[in-house]
N, CA, C and O atoms as a GROMACS GRO file, in nm:
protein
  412
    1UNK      N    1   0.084  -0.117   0.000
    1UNK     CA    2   0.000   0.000   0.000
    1UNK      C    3   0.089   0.124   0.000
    1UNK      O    4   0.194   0.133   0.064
    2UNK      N    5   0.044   0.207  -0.066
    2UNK     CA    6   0.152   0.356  -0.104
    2UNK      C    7   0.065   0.481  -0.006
    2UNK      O    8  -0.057   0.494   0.003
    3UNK      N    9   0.122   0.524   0.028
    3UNK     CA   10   0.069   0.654   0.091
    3UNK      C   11   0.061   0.762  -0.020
    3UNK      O   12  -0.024   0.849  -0.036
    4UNK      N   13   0.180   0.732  -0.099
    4UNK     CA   14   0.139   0.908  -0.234
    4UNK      C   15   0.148   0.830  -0.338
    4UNK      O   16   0.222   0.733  -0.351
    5UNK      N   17   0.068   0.875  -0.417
    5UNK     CA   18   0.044   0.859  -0.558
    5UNK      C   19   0.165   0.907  -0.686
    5UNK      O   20   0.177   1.020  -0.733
    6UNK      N   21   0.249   0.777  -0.725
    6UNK     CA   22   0.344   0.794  -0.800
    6UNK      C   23   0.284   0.945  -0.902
    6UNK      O   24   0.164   0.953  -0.929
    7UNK      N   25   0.371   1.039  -0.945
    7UNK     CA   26   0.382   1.102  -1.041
    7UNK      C   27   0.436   1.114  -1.180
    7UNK      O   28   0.546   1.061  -1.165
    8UNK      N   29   0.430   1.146  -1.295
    8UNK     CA   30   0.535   1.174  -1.388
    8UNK      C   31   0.590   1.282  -1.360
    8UNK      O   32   0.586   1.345  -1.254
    9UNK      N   33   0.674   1.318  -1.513
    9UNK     CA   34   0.751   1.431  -1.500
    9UNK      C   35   0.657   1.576  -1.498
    9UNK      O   36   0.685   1.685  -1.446
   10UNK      N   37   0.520   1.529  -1.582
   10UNK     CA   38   0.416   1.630  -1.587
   10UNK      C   39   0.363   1.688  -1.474
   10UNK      O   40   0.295   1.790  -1.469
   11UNK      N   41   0.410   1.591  -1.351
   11UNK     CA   42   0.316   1.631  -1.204
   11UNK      C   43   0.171   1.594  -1.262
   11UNK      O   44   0.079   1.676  -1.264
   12UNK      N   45   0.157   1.453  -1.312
   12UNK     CA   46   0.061   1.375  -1.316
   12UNK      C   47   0.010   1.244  -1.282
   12UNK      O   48   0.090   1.152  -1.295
   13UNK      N   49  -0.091   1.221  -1.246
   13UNK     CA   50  -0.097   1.040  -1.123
   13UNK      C   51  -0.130   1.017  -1.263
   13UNK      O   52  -0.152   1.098  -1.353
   14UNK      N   53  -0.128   0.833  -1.263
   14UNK     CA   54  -0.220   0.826  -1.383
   14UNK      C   55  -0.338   0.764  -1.426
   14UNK      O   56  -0.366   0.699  -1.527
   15UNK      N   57  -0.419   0.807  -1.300
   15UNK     CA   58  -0.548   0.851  -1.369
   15UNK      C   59  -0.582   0.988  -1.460
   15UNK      O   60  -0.654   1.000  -1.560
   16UNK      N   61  -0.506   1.081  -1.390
   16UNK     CA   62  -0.516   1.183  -1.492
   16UNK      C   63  -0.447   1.210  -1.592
   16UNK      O   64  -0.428   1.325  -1.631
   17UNK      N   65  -0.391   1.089  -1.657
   17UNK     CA   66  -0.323   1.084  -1.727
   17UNK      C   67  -0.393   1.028  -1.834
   17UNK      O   68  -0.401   1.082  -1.944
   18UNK      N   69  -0.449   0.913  -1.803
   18UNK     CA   70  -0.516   0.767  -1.838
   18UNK      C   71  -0.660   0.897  -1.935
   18UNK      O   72  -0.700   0.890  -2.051
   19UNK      N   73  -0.697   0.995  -1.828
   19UNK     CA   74  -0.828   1.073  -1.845
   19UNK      C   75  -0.815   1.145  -1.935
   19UNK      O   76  -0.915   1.182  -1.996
   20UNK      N   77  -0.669   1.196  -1.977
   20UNK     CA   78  -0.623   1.324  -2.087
   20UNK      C   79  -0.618   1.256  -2.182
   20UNK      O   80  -0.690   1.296  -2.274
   21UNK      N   81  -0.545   1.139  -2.205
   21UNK     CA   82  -0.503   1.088  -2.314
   21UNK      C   83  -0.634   1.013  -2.399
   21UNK      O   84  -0.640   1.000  -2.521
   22UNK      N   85  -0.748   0.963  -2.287
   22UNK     CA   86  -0.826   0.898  -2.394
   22UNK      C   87  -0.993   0.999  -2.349
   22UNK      O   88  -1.092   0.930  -2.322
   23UNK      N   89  -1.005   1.129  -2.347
   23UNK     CA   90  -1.112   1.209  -2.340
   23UNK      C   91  -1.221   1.162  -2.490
   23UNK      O   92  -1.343   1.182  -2.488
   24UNK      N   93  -1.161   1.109  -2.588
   24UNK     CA   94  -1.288   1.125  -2.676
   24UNK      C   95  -1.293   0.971  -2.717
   24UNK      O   96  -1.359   0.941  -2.816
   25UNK      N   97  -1.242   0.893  -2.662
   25UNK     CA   98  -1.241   0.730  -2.674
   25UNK      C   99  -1.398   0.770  -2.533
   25UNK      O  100  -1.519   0.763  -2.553
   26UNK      N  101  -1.342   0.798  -2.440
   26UNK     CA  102  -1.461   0.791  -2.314
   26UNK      C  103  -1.608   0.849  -2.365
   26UNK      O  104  -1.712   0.788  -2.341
   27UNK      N  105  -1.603   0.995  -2.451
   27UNK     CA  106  -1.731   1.052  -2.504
   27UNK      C  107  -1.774   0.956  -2.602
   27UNK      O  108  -1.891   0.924  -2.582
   28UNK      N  109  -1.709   0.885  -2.723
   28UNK     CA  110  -1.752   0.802  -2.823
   28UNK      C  111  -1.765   0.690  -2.738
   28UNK      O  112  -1.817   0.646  -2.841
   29UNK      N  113  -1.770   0.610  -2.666
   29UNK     CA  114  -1.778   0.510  -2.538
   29UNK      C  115  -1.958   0.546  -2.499
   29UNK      O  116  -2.058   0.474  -2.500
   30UNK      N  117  -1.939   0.678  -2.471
   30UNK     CA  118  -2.108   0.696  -2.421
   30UNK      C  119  -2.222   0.731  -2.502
   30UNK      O  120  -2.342   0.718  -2.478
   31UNK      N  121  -2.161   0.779  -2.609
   31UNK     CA  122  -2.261   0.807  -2.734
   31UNK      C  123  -2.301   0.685  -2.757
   31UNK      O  124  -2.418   0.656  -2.733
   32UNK      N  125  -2.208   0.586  -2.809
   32UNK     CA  126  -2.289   0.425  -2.812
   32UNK      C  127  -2.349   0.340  -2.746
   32UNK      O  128  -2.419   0.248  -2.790
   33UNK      N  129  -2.318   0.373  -2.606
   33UNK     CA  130  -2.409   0.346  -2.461
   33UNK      C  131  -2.504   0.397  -2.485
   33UNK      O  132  -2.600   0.320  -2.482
   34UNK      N  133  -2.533   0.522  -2.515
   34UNK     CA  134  -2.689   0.574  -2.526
   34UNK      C  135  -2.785   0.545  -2.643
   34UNK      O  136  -2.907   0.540  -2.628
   35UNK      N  137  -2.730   0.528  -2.750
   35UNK     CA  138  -2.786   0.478  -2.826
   35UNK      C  139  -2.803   0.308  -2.824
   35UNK      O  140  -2.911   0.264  -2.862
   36UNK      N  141  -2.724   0.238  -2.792
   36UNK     CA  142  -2.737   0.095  -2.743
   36UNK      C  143  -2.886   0.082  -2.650
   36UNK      O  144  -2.981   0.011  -2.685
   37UNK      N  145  -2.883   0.162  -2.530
   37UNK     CA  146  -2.962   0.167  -2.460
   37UNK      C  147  -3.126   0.231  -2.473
   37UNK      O  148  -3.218   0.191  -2.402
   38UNK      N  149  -3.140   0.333  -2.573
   38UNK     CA  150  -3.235   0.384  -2.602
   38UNK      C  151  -3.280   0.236  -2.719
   38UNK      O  152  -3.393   0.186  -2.722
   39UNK      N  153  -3.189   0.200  -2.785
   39UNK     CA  154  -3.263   0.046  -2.901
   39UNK      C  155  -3.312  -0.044  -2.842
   39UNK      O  156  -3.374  -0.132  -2.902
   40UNK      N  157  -3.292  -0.044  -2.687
   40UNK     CA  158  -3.257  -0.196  -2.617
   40UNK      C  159  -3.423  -0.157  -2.565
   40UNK      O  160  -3.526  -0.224  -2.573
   41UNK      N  161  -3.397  -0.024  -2.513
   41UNK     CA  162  -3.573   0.031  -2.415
   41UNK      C  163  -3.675   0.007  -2.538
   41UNK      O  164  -3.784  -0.047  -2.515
   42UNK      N  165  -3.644   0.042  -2.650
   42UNK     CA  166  -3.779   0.064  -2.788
   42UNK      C  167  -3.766  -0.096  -2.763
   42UNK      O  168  -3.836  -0.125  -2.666
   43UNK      N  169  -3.699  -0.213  -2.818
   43UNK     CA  170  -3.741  -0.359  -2.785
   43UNK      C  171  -3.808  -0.394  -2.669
   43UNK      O  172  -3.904  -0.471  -2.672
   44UNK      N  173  -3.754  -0.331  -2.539
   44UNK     CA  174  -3.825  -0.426  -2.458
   44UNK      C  175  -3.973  -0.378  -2.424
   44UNK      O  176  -4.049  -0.452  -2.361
   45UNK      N  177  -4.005  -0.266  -2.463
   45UNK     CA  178  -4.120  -0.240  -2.443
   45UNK      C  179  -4.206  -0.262  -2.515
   45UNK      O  180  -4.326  -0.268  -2.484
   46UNK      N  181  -4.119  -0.290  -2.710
   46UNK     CA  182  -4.232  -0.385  -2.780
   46UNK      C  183  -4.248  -0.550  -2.717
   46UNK      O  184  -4.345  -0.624  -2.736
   47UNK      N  185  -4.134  -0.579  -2.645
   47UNK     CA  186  -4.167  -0.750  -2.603
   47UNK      C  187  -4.292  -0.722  -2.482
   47UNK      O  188  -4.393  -0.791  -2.490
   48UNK      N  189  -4.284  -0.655  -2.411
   48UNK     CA  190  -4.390  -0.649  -2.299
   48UNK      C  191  -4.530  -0.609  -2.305
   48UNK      O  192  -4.626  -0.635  -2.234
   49UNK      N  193  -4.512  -0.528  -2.424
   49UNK     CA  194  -4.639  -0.489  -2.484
   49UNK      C  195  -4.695  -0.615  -2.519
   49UNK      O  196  -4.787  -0.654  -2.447
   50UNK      N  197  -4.647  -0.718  -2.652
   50UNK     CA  198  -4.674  -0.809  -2.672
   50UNK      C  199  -4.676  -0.942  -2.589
   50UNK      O  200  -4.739  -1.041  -2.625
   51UNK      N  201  -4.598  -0.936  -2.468
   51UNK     CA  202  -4.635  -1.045  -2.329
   51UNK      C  203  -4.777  -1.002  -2.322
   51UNK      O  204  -4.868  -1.084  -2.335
   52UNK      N  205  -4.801  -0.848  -2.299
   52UNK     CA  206  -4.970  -0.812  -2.210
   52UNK      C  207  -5.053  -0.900  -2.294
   52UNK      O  208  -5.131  -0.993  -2.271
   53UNK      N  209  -5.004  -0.829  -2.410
   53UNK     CA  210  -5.160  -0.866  -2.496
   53UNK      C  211  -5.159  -1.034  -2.531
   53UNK      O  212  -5.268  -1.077  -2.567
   54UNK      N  213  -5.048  -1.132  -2.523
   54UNK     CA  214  -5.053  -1.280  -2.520
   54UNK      C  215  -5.149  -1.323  -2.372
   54UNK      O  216  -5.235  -1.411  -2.366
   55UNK      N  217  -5.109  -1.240  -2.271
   55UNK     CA  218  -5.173  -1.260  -2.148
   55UNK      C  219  -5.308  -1.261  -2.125
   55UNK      O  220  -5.368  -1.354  -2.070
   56UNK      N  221  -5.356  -1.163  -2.165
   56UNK     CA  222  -5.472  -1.071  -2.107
   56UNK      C  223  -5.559  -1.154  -2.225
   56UNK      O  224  -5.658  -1.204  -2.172
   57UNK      N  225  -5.551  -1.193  -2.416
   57UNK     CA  226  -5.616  -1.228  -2.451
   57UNK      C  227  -5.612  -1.413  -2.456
   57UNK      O  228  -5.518  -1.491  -2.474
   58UNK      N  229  -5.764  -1.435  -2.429
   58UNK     CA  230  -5.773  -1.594  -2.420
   58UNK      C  231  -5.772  -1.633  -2.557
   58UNK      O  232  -5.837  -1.568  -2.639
   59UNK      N  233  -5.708  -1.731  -2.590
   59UNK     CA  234  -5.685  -1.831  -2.723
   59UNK      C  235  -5.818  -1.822  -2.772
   59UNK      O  236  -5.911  -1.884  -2.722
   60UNK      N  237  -5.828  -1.756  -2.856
   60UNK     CA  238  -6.020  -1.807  -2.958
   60UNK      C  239  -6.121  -1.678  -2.918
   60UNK      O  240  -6.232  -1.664  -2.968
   61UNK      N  241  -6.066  -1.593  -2.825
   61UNK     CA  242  -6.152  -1.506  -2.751
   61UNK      C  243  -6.204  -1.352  -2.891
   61UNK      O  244  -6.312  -1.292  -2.900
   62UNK      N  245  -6.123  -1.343  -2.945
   62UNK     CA  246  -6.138  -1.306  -3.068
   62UNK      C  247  -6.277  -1.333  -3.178
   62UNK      O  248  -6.349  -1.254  -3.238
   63UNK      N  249  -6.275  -1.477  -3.170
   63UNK     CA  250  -6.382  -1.500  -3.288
   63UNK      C  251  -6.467  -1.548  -3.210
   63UNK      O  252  -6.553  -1.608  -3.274
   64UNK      N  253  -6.486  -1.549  -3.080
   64UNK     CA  254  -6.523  -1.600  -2.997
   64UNK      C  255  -6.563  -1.735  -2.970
   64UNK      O  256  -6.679  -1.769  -2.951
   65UNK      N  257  -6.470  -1.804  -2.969
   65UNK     CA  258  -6.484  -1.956  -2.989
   65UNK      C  259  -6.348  -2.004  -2.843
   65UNK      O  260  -6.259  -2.089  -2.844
   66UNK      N  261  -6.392  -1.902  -2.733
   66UNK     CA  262  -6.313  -1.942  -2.608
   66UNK      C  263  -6.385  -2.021  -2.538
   66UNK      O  264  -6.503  -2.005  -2.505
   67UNK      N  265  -6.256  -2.183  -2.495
   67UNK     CA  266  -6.339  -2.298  -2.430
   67UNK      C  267  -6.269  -2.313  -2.316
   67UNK      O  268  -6.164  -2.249  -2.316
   68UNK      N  269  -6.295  -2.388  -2.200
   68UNK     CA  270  -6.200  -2.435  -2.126
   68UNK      C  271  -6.099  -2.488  -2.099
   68UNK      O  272  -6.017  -2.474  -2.009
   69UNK      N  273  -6.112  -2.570  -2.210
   69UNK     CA  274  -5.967  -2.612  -2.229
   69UNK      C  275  -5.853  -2.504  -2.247
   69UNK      O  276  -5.745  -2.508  -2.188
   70UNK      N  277  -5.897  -2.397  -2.347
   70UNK     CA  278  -5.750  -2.350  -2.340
   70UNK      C  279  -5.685  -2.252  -2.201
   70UNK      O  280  -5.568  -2.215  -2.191
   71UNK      N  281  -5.776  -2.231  -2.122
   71UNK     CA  282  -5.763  -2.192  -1.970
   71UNK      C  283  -5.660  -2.268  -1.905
   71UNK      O  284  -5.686  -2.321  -1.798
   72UNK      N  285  -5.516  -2.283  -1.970
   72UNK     CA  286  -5.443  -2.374  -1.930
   72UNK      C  287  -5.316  -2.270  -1.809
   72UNK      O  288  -5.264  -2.159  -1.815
   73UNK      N  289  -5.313  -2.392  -1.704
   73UNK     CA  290  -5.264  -2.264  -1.574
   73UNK      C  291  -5.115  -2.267  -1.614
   73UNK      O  292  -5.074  -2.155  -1.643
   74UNK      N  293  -4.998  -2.389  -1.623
   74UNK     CA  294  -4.919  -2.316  -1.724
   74UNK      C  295  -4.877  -2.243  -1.802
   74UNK      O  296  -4.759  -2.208  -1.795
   75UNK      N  297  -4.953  -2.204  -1.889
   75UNK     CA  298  -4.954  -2.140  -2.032
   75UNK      C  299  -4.983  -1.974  -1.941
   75UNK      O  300  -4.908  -1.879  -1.965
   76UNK      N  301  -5.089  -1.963  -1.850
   76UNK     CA  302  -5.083  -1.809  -1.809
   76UNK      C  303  -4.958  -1.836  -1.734
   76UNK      O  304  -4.886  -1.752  -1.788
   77UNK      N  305  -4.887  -1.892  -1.652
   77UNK     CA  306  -4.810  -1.876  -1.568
   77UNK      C  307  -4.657  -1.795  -1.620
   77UNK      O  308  -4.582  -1.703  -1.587
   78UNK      N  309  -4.677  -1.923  -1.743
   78UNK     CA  310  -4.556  -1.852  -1.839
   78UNK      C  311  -4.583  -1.762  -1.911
   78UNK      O  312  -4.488  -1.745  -1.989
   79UNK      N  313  -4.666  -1.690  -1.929
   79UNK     CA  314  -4.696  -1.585  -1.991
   79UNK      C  315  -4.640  -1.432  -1.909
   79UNK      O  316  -4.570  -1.336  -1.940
   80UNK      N  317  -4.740  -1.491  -1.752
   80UNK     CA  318  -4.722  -1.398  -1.632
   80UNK      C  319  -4.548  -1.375  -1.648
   80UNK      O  320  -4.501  -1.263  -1.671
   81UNK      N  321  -4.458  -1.502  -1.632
   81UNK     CA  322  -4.320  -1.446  -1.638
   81UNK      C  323  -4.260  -1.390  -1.744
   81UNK      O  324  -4.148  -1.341  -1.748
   82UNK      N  325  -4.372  -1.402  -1.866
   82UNK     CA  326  -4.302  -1.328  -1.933
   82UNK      C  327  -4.312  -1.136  -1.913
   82UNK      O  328  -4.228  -1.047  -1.902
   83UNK      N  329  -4.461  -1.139  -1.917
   83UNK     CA  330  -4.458  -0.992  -1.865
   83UNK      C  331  -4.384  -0.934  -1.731
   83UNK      O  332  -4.377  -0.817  -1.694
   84UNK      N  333  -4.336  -1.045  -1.671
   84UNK     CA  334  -4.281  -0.974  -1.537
   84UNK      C  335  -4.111  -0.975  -1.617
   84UNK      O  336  -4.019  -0.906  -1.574
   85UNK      N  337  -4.102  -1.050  -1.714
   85UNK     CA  338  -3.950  -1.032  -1.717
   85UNK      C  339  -3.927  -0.908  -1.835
   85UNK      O  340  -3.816  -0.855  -1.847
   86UNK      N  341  -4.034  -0.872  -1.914
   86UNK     CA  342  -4.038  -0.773  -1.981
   86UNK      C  343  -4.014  -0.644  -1.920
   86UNK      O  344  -3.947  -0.552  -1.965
   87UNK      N  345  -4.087  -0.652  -1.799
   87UNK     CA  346  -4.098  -0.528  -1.729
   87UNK      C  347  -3.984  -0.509  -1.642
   87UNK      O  348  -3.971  -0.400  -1.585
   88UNK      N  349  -3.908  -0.592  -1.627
   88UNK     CA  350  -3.784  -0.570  -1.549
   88UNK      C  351  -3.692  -0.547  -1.626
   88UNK      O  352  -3.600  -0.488  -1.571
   89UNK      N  353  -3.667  -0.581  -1.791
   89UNK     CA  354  -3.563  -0.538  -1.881
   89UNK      C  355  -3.614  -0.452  -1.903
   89UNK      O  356  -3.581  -0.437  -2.020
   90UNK      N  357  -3.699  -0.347  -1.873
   90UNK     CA  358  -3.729  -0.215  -1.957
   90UNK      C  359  -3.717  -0.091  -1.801
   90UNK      O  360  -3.716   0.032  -1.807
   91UNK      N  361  -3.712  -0.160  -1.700
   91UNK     CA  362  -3.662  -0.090  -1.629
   91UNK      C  363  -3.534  -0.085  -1.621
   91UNK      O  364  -3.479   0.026  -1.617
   92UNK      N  365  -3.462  -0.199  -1.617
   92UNK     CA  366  -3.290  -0.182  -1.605
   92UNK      C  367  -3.248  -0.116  -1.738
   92UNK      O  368  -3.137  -0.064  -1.745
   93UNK      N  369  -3.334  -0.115  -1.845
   93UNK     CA  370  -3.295   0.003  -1.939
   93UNK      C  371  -3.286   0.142  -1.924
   93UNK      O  372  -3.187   0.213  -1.939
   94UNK      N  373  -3.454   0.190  -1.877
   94UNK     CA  374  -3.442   0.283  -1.834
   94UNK      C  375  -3.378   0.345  -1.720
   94UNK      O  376  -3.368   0.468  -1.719
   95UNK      N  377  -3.326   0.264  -1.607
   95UNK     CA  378  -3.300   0.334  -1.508
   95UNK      C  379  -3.121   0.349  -1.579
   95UNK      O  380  -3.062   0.451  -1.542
   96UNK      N  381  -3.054   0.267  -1.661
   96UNK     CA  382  -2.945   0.283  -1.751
   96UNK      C  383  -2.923   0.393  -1.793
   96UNK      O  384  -2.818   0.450  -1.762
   97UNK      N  385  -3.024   0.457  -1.879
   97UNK     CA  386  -3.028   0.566  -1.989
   97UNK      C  387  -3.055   0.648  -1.890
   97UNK      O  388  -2.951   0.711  -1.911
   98UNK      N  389  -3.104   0.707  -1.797
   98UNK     CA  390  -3.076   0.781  -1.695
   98UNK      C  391  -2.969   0.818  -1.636
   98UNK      O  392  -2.937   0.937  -1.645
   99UNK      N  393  -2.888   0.729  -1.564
   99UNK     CA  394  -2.782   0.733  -1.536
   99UNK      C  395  -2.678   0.781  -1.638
   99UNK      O  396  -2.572   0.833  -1.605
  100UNK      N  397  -2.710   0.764  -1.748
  100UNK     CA  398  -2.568   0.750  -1.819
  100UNK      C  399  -2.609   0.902  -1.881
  100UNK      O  400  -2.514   0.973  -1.917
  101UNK      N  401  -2.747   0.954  -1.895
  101UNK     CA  402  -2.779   1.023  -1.973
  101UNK      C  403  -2.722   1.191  -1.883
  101UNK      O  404  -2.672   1.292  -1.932
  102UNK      N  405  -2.763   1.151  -1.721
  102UNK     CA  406  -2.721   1.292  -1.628
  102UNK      C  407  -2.520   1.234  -1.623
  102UNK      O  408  -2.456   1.310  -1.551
  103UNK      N  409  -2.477   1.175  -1.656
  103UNK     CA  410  -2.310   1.143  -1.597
  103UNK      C  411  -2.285   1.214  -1.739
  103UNK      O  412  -2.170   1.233  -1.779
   0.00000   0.00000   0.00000
């Protein structure tokens, strides 16, 4: 463990060194983070959209030819995880693009 932080000849540690030398590698780094992240939020909110509406509508309910049989408790169960896992990738998106958007 060091008590002082080696220097160069610049009277520089090197993190601030590391920080000068690559300033627009770090900005082009976040421009593609944000755009990565704004593509990733438009998908997951079309997948969750489309979980609801697999959920919410019953097989045949449409032409109306819904029977009991297809009331299958599996089939909602996995549906249910799908909308719950939709809704959790569109938050860890958004709460992403936030973060990255105020840094």
């Amino acid at each position: 463990m060091h008590l002082t932080k080696p220097l160069n000849k610049d009277n520089q540690t090197a993190e601030e060194l590391f920080a000068a030398r690559n300033e627009r590698l770090h900005r082009d780094a976040k421009e593609w983070l944000m755009r990565t992240t704004e593509n990733c939020t438009i998908l997951s909110v079309f997948i969750a959209t489309v979980a609801f509406a697999a959920a919410y509508t019953e097989p045949g309910a449409v032409l109306g030819r819904c029977t009991e049989s297809s009331k299958n408790f599996v089939a909602k169960f996995l549906e249910g995880v799908a909308i719950g896992v939709g809704i959790f990738v569109l938050v860890l998106f958004l709460s992403s693009y936030l973060a990255f958007s105020k840094a």
